[in-house]
C-alpha positions as CSV (number, residue, x, y, z in Angstrom):
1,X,-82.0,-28.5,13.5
2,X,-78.9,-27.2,11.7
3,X,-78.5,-24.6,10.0
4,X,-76.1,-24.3,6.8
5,X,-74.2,-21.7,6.1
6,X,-71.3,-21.0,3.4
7,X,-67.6,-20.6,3.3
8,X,-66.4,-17.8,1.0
9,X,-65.4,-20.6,-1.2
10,X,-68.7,-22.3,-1.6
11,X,-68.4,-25.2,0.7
12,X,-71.8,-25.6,2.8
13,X,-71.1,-25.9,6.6
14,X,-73.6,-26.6,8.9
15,X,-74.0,-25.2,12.1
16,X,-74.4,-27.3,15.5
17,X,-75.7,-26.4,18.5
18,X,-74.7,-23.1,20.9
19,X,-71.6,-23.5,22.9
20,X,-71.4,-20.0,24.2
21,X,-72.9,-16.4,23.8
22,X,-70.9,-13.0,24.1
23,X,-72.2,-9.2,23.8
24,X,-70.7,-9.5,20.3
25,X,-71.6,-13.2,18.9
26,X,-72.3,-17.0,19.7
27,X,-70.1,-19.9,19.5
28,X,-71.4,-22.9,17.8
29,X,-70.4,-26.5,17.4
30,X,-69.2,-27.0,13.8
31,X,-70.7,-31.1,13.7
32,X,-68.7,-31.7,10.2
33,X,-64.7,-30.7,12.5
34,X,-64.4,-31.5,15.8
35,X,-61.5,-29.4,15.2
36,X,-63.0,-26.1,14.6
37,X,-66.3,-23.6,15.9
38,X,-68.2,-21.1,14.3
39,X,-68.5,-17.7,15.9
40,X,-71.5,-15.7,14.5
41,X,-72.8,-11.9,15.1
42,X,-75.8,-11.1,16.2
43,X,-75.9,-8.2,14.1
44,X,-74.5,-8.5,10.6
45,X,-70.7,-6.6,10.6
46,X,-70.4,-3.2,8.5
47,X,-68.7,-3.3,5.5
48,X,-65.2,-2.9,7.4
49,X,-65.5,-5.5,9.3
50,X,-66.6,-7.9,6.5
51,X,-63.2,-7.0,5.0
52,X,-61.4,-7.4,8.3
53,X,-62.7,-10.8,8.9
54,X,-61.9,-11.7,5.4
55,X,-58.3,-10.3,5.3
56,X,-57.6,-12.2,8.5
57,X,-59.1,-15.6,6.9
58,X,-57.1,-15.3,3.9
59,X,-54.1,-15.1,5.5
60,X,-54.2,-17.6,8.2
61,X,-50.9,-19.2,8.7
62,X,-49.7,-22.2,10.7
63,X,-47.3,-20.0,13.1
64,X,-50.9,-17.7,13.9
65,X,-52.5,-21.1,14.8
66,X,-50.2,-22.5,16.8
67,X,-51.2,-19.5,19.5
68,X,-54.0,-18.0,18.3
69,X,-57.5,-18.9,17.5
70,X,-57.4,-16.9,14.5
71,X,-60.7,-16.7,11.1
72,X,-60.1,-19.7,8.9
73,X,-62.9,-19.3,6.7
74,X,-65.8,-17.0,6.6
75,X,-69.2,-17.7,7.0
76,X,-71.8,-16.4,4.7
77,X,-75.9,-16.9,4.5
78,X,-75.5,-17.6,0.5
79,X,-72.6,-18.3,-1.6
80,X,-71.5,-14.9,-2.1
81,X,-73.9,-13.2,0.5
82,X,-72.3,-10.8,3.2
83,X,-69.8,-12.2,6.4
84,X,-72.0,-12.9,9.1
85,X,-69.1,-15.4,11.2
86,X,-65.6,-17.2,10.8
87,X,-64.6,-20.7,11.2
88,X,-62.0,-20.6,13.8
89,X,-59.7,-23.6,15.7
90,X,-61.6,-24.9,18.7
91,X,-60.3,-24.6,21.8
92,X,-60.6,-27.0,24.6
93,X,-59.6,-27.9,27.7
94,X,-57.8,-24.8,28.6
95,X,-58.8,-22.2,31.3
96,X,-58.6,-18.0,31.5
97,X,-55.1,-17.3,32.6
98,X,-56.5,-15.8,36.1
99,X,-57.3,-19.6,36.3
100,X,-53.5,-19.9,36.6
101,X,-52.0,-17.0,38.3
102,X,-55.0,-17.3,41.1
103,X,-53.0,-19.6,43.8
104,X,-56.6,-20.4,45.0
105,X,-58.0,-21.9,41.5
106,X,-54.4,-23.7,40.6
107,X,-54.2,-25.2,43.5
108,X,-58.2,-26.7,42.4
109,X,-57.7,-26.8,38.8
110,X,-54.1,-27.1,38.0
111,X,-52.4,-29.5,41.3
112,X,-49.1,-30.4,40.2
113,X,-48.3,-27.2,38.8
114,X,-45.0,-25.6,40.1
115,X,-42.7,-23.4,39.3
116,X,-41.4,-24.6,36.5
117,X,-45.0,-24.9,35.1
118,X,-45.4,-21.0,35.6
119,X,-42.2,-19.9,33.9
120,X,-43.4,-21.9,30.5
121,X,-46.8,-20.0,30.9
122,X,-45.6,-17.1,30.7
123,X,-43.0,-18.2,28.3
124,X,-46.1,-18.8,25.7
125,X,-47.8,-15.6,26.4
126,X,-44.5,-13.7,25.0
127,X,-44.7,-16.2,22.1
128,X,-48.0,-15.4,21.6
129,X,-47.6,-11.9,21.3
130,X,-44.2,-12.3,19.4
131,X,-46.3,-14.3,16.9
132,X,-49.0,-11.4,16.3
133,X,-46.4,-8.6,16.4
134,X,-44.5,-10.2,13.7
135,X,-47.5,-10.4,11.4
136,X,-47.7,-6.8,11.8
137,X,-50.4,-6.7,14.5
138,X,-51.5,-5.5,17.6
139,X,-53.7,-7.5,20.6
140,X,-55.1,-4.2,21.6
141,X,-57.6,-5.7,24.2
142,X,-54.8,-7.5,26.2
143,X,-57.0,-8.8,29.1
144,X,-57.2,-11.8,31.4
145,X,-60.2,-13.5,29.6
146,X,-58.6,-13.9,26.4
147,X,-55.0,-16.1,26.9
148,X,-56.5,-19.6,27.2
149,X,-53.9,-22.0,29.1
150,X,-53.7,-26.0,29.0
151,X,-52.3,-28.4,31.6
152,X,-49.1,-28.5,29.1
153,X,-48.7,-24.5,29.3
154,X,-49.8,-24.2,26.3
155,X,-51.4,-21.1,25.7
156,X,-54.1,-20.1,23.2
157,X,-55.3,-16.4,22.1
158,X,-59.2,-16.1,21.8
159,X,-61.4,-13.3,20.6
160,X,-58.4,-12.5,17.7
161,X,-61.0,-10.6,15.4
162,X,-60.9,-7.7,18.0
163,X,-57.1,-7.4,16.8
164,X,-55.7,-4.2,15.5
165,X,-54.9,-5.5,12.2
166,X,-52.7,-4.3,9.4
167,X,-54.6,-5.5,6.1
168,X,-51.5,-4.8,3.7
169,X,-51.6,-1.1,4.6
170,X,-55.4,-0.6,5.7
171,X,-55.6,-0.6,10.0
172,X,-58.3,-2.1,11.2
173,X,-58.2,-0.8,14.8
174,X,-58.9,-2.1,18.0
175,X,-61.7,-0.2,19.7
176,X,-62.2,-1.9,23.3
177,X,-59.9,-2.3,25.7
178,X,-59.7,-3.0,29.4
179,X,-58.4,-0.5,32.1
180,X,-56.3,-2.6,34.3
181,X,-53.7,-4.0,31.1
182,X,-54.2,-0.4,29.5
183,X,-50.5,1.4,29.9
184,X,-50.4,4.6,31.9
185,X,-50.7,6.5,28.7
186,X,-53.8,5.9,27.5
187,X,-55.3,5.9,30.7
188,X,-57.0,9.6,29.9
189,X,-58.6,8.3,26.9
190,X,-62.2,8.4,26.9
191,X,-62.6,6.4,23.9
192,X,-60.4,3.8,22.2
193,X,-62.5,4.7,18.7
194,X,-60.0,6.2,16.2
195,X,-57.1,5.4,18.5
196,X,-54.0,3.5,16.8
197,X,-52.7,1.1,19.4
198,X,-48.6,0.5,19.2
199,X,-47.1,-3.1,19.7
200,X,-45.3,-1.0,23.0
201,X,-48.5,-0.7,24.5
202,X,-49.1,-4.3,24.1
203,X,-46.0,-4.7,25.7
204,X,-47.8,-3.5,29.0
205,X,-50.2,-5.6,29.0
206,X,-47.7,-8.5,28.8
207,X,-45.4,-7.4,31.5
208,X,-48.6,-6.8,33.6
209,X,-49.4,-10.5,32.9
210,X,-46.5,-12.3,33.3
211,X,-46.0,-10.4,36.9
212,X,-49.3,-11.7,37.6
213,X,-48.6,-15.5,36.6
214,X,-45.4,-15.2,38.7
215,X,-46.5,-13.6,41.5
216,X,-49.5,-15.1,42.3
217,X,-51.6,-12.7,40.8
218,X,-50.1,-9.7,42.8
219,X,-50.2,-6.3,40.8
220,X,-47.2,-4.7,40.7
């Protein structure tokens, strides 16, 4: 049975069945848009990240969109209750980038792609970042679960409210991160918890991944 929820306007959505489950949150159908899925926590966010979420919704773009499945709308239990989820854009039919750079898998899942088809990947990976950076935020958690690619190269960034974010002067930081895109730098950190990340480390993480999508997944 569905369950309803509200936006932080008012507007009652009703959630659809479980499309995925993570440590953090689920991913459910959204029955009302076939356009768009609701991500909600397990746990109710702190105060923080109830503002987070909400900064980020408010100031969805078309630009953020276009690469990034960024908050739309937040979810409440009541009109006016606490942030418990986002409505985000739904992505589909698109793969993990290992998917892409694996010879093995894109030879399976992606036949005709050549080189040409490789170059425009990792073309939209730079755009993607490019697109964050300019809003004045940072990926953070650059890993290879997160970039989302389509038969047309089109890549999509998932996961966005893990973002360092810059809420008009208040940093949200990004506490998680994985070893292998971390830069050399912060490789002694123990902890990413209090850490301001720079768009130069994302820069890492991007050079790491575009070497893998052109070279077959090789580390350089």
């Amino acid at each position: 049975m569905p369950r309803t929820l509200y936006t932080s306007r008012g507007t009652a959505v009703d959630i659809g069945r479980e499309l995925g489950k993570g440590g953090e949150g689920s991913v459910f159908d959204v029955p009302s848009s076939s356009s768009q899925v609701a991500k909600l926590y397990h746990k109710a966010p702190d105060g923080k990240k109830q503002a987070k979420l909400s900064f980020m919704a408010s100031t969805a773009d078309a630009q953020l969109l276009n690469y990034v499945a960024w908050p739309q709308e937040t979810l409440h239990p009541s009109r006016g209750g606490p942030v418990i989820g986002f409505l985000m854009p739904k992505v589909s039919g698109k793969n993990p980038v290992h998917m892409v750079y694996s010879p093995a898998h894109r030879r399976q899942d992606y036949p005709k792609a050549a080189w040409d088809f490789l170059l425009y990947v990792a073309r939209n990976i730079a755009a993607s970042f490019k697109t964050v950076h300019a809003h004045g935020h940072v990926v953070g958690d650059v890993n290879q679960n997160s970039f989302m690619v389509g038969r047309d190269s089109k890549v999509v960034l998932i996961d966005s409210d893990s973002f360092q974010v810059n809420a008009r002067g208040t940093m949200h930081l990004c506490e998680v991160g994985v070893s292998h895109f971390t830069p050399p730098e912060l490789q002694t950190l123990s902890s990413f918890d209090g850490f301001k990340r720079t768009t130069n480390h994302d820069n890492f993480g991007l050079a790491l991944l575009i070497f893998h999508v052109l070279f077959g997944g090789r580390h350089p």
